[in-house]
C-alpha positions as CSV (number, residue, x, y, z in Angstrom):
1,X,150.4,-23.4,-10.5
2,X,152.8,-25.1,-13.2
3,X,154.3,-22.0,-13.3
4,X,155.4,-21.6,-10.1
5,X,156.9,-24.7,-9.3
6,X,158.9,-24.8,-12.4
7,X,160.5,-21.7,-11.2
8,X,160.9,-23.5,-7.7
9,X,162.7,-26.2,-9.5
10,X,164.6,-23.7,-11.6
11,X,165.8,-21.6,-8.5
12,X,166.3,-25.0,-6.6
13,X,168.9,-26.2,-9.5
14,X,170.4,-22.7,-9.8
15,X,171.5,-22.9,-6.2
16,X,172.9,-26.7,-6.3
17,X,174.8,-25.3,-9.4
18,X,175.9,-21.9,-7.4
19,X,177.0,-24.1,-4.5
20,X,179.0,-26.8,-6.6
21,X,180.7,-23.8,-8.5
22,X,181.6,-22.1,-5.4
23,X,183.1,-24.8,-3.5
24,X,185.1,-25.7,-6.9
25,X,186.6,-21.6,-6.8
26,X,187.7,-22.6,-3.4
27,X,189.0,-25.5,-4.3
28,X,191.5,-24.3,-6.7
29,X,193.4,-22.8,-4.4
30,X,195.1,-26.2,-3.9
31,X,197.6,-25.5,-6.9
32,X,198.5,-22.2,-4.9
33,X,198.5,-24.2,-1.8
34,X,201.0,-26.9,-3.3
35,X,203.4,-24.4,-5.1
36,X,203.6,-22.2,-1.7
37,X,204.8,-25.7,0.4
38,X,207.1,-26.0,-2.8
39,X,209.3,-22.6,-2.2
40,X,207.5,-20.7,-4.8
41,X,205.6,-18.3,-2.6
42,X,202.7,-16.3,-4.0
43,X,200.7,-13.5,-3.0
44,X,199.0,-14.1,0.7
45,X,196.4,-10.7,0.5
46,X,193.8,-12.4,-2.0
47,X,193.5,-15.8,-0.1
48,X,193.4,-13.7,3.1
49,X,190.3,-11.5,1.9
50,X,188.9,-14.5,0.1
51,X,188.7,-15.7,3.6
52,X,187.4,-12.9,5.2
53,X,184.8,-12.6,3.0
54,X,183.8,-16.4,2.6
55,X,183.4,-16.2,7.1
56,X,181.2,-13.4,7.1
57,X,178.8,-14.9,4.4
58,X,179.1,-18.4,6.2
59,X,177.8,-16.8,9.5
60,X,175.0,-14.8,7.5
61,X,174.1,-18.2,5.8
62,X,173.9,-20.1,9.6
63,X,172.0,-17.1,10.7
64,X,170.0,-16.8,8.4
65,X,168.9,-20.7,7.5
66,X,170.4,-20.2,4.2
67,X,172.6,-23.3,4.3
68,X,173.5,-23.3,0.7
69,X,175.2,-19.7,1.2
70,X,176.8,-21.2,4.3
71,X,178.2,-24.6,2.6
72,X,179.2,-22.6,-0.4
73,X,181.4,-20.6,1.7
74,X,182.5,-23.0,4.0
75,X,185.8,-24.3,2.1
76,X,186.8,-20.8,1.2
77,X,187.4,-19.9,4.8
78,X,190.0,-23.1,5.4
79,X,191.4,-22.9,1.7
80,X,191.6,-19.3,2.1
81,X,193.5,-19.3,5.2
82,X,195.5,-22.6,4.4
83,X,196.8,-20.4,1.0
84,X,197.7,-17.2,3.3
85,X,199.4,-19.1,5.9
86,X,201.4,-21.4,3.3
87,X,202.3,-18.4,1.4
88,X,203.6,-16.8,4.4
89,X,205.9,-19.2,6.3
């Protein structure tokens, strides 16, 4: 019974430690975001899948239950679109 619920606490930490790193990927988009509102434009395909990809696993997470995939994802939809968009206007 020890067993188990040191795994439970092990896969319980893994996730918090998934999610935190997730939303910290997504978050360094702001240096891209900054330098595209700054005239130097970069590349608007890998934001735009990024966000793509991060919408589909945010509506598997709310469908789901899985809230941690879902809140992990969350801030790479709106960075993901806010890089795209800066870097194309």
């Amino acid at each position: 019974m020890k067993e188990k619920n040191q795994e439970t606490k092990f896969i319980r930490v893994l996730g918090i430690v998934a999610t935190v790193m997730s939303i910290a990927m997504y978050v360094s988009y702001i240096p891209q975001i900054i330098g595209n509102l700054n005239g130097n434009k970069s590349d608007y395909i890998q934001p735009l899948v990024a966000s793509i990809n991060c919408s589909l696993w945010v509506v598997y997470g709310v469908k789901k239950k899985g809230w941690p995939i879902a809140s992990a994802n969350a801030p790479g939809v709106l960075f993901g679109l806010f890089a795209c968009i800066t870097a194309l206007i």
